[in-house]
C-alpha positions in Angstrom: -1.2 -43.1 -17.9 -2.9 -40.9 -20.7 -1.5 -40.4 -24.3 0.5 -38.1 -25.0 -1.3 -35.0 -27.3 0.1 -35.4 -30.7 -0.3 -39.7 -30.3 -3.9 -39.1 -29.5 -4.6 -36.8 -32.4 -2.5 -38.8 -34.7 -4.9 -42.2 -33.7 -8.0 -40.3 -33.9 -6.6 -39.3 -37.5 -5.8 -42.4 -38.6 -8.9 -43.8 -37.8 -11.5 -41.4 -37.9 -15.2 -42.1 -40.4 -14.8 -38.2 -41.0 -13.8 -35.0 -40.7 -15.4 -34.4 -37.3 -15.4 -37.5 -35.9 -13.6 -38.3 -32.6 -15.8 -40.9 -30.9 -16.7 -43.5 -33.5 -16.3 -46.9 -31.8 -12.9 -47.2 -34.0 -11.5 -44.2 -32.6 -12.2 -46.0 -28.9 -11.2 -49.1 -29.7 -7.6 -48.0 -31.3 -7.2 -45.1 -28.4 -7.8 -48.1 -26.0 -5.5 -50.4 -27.7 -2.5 -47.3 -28.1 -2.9 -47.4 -24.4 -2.9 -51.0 -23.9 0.2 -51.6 -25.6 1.4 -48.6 -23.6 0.9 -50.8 -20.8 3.4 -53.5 -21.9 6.7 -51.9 -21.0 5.2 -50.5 -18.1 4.3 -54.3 -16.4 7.8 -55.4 -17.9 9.6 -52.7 -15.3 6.9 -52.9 -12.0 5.9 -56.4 -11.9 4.3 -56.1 -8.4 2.3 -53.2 -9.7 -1.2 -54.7 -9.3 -3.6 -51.4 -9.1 -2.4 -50.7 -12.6 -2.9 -54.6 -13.7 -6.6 -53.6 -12.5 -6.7 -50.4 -14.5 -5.3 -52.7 -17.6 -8.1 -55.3 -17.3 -11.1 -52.6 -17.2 -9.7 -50.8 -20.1 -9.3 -54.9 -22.2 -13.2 -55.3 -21.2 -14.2 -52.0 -22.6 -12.2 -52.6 -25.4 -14.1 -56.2 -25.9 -17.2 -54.5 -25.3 -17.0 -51.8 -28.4 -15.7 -54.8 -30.5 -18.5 -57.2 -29.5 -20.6 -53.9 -30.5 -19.3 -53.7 -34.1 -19.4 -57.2 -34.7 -22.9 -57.7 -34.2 -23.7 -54.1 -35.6 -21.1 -53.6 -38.3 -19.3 -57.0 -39.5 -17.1 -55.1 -41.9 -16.2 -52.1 -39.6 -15.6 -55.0 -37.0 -13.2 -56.9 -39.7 -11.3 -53.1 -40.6 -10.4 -52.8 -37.4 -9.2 -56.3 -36.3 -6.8 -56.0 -39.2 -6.0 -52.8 -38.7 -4.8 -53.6 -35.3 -3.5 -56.9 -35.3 -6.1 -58.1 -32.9 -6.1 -61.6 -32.5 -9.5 -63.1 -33.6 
């Protein structure tokens, strides 16, 4: 299920290197993780819903992925964001 307009555009705000920027690899990883959490309430009421459990998992490994990126790239950008989020590492 996509984000709603304003949630997106508040995300990319919030975590955004500048002005113009929409695709830094923060702005993926928190638009993934919006989405992921998303998710949650969604499993809690359709437990048997499986096709979306496999649309949950790709969007986790892309999510490691652009982390796994900025840790071996950008160690302090990698750290930022982990807090930011509350990811568990």
């Amino acid at each position: 299920m996509p984000l709603a307009k304003d949630t997106k555009k508040k995300v990319i705000t919030d975590y955004r290197r500048s002005q113009e920027d929409t695709g830094s690899a923060e702005v993926q990883i928190a638009l993934l993780t919006e989405r992921i959490n998303g998710l949650e309430e969604h499993f809690k009421a359709n437990k048997v819903d499986h096709h979306s459990r496999y649309g949950l998992i790709k969007m986790v490994s892309r999510r490691k992925k652009l982390l796994t990126y900025l840790k071996t790239n950008e160690p302090a950008r990698y750290k930022e964001v982990i807090t930011r989020l509350n990811l568990r590492k």
